[in-house]
CHARMM-style PDB file with segment names, atoms N, HN, CA, C and O in Angstrom:
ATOM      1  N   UNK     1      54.754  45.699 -30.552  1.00  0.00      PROA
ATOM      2  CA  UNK     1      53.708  45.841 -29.587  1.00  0.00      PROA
ATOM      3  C   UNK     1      52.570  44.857 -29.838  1.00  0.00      PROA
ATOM      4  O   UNK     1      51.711  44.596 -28.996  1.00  0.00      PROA
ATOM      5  N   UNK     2      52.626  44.367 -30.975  1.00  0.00      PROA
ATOM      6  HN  UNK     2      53.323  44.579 -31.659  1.00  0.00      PROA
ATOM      7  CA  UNK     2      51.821  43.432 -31.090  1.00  0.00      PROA
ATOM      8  C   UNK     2      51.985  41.725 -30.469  1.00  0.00      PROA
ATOM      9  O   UNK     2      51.153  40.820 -30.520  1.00  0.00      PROA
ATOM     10  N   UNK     3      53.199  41.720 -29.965  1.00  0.00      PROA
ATOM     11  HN  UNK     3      53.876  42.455 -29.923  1.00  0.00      PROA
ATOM     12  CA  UNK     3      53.113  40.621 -29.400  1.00  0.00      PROA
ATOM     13  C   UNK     3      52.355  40.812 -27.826  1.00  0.00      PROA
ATOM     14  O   UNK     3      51.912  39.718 -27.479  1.00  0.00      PROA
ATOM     15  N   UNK     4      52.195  41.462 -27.203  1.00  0.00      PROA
ATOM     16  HN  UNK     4      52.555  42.351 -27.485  1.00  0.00      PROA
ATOM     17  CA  UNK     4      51.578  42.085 -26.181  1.00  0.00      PROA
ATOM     18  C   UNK     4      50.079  42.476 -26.182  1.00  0.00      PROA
ATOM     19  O   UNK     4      49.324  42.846 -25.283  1.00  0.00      PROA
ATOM     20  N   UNK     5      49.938  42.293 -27.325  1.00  0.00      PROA
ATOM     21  HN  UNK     5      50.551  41.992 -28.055  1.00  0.00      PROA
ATOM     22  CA  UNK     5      48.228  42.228 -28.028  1.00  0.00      PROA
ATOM     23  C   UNK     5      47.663  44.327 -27.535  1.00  0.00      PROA
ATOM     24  O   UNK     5      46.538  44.704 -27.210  1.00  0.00      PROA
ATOM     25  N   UNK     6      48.679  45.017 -27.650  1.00  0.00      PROA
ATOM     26  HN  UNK     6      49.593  44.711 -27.914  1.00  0.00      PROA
ATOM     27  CA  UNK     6      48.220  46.417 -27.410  1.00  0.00      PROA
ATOM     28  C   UNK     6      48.156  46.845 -28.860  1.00  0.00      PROA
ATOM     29  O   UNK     6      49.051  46.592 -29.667  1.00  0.00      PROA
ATOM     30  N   UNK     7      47.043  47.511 -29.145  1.00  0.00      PROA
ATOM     31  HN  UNK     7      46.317  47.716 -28.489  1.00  0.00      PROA
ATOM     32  CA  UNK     7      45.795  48.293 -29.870  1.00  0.00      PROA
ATOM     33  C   UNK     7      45.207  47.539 -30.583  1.00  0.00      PROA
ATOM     34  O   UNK     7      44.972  46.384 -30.231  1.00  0.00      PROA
ATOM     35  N   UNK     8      44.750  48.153 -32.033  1.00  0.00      PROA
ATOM     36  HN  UNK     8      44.941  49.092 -32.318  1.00  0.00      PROA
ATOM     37  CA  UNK     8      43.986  47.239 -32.451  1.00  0.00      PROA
ATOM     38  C   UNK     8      44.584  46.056 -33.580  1.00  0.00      PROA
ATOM     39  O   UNK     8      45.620  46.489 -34.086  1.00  0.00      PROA
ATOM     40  N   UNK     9      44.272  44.904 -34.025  1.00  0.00      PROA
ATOM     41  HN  UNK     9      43.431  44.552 -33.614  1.00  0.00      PROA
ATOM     42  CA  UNK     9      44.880  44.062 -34.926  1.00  0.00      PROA
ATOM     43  C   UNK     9      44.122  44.512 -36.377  1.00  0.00      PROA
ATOM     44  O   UNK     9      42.907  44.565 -36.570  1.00  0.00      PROA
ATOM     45  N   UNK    10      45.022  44.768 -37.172  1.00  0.00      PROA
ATOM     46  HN  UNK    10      46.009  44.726 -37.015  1.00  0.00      PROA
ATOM     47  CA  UNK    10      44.854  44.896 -38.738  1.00  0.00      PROA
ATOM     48  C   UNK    10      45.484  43.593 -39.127  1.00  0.00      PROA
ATOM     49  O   UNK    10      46.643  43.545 -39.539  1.00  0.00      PROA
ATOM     50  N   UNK    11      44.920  42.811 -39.029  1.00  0.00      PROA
ATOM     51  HN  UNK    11      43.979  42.850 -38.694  1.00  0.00      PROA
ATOM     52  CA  UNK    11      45.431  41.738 -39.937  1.00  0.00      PROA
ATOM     53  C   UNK    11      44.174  41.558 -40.992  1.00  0.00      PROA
ATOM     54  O   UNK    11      43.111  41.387 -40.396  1.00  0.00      PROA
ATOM     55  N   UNK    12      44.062  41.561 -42.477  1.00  0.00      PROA
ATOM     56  HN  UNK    12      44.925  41.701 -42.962  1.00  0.00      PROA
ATOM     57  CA  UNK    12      43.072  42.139 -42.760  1.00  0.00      PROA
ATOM     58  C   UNK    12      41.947  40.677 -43.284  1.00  0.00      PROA
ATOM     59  O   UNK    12      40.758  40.689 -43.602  1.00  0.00      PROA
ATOM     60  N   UNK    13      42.719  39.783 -43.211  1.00  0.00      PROA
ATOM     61  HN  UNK    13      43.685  39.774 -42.952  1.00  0.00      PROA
ATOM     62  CA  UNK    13      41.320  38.464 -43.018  1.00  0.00      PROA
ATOM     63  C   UNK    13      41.766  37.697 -41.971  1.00  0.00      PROA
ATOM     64  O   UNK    13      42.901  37.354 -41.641  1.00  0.00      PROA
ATOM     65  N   UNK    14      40.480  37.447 -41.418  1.00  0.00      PROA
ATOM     66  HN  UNK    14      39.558  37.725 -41.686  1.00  0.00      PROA
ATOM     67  CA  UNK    14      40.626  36.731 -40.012  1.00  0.00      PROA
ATOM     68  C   UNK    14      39.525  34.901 -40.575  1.00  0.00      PROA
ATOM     69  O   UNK    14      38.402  34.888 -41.080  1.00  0.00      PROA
ATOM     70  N   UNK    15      40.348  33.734 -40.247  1.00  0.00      PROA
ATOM     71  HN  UNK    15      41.260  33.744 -39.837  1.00  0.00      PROA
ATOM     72  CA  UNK    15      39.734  32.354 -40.400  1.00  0.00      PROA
ATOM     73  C   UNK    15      38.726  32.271 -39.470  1.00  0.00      PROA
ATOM     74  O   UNK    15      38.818  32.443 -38.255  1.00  0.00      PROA
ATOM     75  N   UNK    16      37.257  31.854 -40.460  1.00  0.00      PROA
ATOM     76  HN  UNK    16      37.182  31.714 -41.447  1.00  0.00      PROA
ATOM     77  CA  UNK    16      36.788  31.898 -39.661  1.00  0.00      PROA
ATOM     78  C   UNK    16      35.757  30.692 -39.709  1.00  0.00      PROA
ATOM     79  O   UNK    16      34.527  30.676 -39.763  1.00  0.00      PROA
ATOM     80  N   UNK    17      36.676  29.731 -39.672  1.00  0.00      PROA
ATOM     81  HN  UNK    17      37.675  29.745 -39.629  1.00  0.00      PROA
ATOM     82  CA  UNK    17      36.500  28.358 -39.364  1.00  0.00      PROA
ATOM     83  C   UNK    17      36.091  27.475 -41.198  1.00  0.00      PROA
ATOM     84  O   UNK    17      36.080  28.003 -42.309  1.00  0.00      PROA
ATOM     85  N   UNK    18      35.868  26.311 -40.878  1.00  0.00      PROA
ATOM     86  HN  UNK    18      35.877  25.881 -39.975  1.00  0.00      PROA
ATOM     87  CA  UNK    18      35.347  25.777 -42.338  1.00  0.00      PROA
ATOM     88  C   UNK    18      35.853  25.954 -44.106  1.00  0.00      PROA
ATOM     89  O   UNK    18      35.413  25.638 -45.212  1.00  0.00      PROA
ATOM     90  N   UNK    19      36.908  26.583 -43.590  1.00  0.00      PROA
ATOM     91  HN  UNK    19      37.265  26.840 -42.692  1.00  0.00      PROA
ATOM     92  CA  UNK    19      38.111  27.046 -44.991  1.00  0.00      PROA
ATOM     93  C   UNK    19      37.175  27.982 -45.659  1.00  0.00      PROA
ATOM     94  O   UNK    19      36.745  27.919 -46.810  1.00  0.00      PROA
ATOM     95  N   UNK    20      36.898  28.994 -44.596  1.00  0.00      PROA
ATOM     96  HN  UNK    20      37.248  29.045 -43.661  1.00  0.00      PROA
ATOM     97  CA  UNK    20      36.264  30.278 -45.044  1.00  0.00      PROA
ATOM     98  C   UNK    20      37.426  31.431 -43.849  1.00  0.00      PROA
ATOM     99  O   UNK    20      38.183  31.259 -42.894  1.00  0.00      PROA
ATOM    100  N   UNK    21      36.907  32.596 -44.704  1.00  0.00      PROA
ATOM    101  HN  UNK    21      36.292  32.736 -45.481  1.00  0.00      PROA
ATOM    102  CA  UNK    21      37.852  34.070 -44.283  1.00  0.00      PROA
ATOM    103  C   UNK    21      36.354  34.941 -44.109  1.00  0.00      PROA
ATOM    104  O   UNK    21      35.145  34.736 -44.215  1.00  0.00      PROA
ATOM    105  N   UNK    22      37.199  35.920 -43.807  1.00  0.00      PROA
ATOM    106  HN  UNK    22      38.181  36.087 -43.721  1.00  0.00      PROA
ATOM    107  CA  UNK    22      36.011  37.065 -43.460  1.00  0.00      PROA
ATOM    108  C   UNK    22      36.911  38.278 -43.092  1.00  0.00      PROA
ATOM    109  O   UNK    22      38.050  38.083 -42.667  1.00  0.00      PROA
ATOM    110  N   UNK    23      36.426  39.483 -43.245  1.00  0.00      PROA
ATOM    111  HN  UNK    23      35.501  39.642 -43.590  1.00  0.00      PROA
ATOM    112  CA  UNK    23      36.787  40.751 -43.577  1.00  0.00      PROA
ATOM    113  C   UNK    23      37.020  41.069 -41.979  1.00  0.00      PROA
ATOM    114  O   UNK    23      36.050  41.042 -41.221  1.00  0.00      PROA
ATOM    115  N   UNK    24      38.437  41.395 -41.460  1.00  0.00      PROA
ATOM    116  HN  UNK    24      39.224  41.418 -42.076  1.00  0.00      PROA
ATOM    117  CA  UNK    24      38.903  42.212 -40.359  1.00  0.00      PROA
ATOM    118  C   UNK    24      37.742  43.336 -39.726  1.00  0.00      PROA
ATOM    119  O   UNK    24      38.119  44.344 -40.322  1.00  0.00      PROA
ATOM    120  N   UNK    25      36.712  43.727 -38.991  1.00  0.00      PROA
ATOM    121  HN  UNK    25      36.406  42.908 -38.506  1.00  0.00      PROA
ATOM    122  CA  UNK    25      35.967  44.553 -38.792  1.00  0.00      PROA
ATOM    123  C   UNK    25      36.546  45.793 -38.242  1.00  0.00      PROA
ATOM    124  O   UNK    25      35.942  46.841 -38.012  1.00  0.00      PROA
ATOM    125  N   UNK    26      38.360  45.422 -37.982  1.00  0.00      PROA
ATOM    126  HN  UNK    26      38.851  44.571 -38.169  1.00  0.00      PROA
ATOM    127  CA  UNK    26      38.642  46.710 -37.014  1.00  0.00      PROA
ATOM    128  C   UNK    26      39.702  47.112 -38.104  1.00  0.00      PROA
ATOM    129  O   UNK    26      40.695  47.700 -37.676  1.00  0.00      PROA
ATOM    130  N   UNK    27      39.625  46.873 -39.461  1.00  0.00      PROA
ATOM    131  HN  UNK    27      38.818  46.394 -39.809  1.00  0.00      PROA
ATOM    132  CA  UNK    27      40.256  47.104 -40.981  1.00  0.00      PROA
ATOM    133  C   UNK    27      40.298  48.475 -40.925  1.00  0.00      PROA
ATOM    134  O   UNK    27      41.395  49.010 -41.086  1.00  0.00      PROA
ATOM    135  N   UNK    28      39.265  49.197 -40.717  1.00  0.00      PROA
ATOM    136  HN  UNK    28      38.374  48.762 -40.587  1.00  0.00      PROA
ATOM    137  CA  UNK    28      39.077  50.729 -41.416  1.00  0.00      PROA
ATOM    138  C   UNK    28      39.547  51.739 -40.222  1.00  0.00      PROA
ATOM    139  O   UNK    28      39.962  52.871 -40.467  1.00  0.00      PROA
ATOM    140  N   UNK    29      39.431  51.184 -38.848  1.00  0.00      PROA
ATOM    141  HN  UNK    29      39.094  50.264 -38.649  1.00  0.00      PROA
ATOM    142  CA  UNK    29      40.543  51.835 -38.164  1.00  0.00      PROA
ATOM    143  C   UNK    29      41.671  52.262 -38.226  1.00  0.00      PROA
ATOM    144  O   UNK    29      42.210  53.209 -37.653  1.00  0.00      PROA
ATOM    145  N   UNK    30      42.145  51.310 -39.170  1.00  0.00      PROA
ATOM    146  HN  UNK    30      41.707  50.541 -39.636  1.00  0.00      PROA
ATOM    147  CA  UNK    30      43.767  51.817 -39.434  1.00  0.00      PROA
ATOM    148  C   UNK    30      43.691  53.064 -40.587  1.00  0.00      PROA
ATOM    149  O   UNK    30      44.670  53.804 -40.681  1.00  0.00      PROA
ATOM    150  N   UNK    31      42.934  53.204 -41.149  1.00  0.00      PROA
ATOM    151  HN  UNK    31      42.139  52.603 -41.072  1.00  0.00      PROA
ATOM    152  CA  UNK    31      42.729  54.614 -42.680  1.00  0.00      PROA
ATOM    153  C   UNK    31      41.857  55.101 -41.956  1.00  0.00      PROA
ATOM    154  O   UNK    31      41.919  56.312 -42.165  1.00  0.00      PROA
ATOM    155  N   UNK    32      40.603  54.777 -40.782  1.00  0.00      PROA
ATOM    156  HN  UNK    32      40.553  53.792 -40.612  1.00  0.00      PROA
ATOM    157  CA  UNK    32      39.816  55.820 -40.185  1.00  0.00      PROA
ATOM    158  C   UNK    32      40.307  56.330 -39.101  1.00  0.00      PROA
ATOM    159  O   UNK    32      39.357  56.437 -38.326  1.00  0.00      PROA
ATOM    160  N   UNK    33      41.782  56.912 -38.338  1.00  0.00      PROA
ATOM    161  HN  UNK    33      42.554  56.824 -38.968  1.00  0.00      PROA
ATOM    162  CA  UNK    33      41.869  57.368 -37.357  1.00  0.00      PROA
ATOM    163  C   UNK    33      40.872  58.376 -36.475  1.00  0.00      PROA
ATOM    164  O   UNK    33      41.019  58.638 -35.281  1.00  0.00      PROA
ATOM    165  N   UNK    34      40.271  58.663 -36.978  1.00  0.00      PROA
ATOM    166  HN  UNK    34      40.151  58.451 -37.948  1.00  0.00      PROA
ATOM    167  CA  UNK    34      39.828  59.864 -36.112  1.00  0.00      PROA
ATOM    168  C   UNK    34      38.527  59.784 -35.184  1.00  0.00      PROA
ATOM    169  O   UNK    34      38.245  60.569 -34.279  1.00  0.00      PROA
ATOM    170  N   UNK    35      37.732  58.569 -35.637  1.00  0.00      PROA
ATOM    171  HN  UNK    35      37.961  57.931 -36.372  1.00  0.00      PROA
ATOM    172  CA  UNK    35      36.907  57.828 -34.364  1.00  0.00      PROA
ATOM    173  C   UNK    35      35.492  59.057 -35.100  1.00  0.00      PROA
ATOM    174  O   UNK    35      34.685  59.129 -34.173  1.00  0.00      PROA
ATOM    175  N   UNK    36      35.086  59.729 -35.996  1.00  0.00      PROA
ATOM    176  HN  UNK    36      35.742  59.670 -36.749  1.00  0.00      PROA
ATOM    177  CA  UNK    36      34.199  60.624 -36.529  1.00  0.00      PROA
ATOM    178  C   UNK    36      33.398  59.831 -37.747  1.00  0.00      PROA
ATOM    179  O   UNK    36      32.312  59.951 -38.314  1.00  0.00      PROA
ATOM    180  N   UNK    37      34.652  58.876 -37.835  1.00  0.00      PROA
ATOM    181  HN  UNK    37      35.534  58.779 -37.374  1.00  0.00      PROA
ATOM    182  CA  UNK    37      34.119  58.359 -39.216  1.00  0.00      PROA
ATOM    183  C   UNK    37      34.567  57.129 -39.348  1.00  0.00      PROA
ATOM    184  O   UNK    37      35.717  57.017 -39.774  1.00  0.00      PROA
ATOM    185  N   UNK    38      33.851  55.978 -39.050  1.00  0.00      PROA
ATOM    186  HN  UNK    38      32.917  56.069 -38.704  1.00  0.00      PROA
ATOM    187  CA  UNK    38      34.109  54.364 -39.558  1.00  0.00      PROA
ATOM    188  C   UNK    38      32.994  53.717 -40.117  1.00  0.00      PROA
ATOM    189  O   UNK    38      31.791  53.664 -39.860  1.00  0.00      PROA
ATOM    190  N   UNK    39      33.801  53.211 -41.013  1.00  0.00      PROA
ATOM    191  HN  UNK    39      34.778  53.254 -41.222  1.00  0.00      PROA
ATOM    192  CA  UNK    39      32.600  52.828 -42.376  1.00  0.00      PROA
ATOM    193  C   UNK    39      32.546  51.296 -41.396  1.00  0.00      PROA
ATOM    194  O   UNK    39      33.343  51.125 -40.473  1.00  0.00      PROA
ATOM    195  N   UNK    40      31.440  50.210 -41.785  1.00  0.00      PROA
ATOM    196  HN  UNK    40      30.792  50.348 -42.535  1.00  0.00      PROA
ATOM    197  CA  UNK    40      32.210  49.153 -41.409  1.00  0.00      PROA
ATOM    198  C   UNK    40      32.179  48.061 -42.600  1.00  0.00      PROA
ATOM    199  O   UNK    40      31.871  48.143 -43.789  1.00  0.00      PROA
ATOM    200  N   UNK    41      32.643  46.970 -41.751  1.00  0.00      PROA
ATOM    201  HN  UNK    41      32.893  46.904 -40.785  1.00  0.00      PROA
ATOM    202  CA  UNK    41      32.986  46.164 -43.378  1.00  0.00      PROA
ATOM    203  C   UNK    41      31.638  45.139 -43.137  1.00  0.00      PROA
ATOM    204  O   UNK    41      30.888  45.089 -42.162  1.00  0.00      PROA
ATOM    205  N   UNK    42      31.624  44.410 -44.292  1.00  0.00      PROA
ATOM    206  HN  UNK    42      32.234  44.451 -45.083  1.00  0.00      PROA
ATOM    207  CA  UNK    42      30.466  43.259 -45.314  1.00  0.00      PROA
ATOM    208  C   UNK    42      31.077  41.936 -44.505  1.00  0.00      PROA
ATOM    209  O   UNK    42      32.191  41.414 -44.462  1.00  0.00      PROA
ATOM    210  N   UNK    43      29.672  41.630 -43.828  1.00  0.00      PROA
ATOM    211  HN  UNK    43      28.767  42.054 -43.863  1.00  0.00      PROA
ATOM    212  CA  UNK    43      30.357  40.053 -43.167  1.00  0.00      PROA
ATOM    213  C   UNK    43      30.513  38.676 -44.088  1.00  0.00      PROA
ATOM    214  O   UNK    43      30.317  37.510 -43.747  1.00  0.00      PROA
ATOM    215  N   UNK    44      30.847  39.104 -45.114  1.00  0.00      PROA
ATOM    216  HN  UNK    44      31.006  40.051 -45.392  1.00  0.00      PROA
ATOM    217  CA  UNK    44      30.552  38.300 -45.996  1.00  0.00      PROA
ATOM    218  C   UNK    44      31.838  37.411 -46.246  1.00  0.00      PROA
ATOM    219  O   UNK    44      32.980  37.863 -46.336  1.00  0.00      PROA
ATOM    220  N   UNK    45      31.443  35.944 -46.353  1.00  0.00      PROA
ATOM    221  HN  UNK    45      30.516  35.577 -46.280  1.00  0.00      PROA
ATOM    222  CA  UNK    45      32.495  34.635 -46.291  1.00  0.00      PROA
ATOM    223  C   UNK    45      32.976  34.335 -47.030  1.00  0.00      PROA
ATOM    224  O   UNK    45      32.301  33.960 -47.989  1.00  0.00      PROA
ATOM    225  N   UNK    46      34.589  34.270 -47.149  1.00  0.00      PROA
ATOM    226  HN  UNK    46      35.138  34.574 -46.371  1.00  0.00      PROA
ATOM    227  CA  UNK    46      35.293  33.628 -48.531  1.00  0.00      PROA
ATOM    228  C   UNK    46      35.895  32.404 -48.528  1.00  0.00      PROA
ATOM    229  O   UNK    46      36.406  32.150 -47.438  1.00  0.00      PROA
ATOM    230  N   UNK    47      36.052  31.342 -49.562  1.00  0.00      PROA
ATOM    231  HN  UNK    47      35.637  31.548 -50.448  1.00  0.00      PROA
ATOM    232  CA  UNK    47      36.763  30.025 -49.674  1.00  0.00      PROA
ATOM    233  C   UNK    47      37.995  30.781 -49.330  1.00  0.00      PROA
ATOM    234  O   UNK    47      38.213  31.930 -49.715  1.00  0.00      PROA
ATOM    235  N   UNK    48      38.742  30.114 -48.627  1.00  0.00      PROA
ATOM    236  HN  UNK    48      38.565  29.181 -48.314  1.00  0.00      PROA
ATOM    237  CA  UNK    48      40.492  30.318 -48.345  1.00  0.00      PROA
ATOM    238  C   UNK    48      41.376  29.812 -49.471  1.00  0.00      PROA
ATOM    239  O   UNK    48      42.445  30.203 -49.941  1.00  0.00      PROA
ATOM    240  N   UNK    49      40.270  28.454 -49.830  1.00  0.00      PROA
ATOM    241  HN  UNK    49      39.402  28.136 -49.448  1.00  0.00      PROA
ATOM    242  CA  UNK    49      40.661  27.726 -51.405  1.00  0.00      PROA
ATOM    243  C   UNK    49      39.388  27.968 -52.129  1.00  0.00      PROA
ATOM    244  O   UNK    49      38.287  27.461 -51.917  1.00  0.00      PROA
ATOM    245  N   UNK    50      39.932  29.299 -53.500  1.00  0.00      PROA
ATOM    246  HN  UNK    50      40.826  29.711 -53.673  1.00  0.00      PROA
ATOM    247  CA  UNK    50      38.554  29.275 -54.771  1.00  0.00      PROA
ATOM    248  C   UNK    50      38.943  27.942 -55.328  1.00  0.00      PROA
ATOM    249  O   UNK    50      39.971  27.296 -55.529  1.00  0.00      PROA
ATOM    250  N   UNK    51      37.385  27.805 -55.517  1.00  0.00      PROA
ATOM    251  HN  UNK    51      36.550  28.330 -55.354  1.00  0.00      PROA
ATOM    252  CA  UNK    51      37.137  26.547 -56.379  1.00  0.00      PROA
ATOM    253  C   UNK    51      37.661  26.384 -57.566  1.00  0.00      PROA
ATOM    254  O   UNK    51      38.624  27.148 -57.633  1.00  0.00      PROA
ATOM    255  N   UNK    52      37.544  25.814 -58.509  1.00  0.00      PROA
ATOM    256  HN  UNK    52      36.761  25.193 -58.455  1.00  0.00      PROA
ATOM    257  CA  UNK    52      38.235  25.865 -59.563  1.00  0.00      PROA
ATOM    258  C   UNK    52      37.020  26.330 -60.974  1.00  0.00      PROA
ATOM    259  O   UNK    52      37.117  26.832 -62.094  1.00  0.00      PROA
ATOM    260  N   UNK    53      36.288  25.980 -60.385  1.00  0.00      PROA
ATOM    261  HN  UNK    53      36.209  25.572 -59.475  1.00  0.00      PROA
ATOM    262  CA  UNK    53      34.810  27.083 -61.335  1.00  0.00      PROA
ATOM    263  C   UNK    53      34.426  28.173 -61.394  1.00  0.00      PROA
ATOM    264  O   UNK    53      33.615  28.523 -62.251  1.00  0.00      PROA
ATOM    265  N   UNK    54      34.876  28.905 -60.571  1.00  0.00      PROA
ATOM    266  HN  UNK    54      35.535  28.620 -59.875  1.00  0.00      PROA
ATOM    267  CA  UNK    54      34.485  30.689 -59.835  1.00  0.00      PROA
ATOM    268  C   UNK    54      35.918  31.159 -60.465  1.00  0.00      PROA
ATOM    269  O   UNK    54      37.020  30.675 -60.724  1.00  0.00      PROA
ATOM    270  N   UNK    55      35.138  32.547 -60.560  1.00  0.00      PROA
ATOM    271  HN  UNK    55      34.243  32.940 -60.349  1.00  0.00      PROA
ATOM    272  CA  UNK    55      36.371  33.208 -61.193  1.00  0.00      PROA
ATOM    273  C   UNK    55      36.949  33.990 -59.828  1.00  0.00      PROA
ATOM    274  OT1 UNK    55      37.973  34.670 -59.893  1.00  0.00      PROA
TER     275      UNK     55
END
């Protein structure tokens, strides 16, 4: 069903441009079914490639 783009996408990092990632926002849908309770996620940006200095 996902080729048809019906419900929501858990793919859980989405590119988001500049060889950075970022956290799926519709992530906790899939463990929050019940629409009472969604945490949400940290927009916070990751190298796609860590550097070689960062742990």
């Amino acid at each position: 069903m996902r080729n048809i783009n019906y419900g929501y996408d858990f793919t859980q990092w989405i590119d988001a441009g500049e060889g950075k990632y970022v956290i799926n926002s519709n992530i906790s849908k899939k463990y929050f079914t019940s629409g009472d309770f969604n945490p949400t996620t940290s927009e916070d940006y990751f190298d796609i490639q860590k550097k070689a200095k960062f742990f």
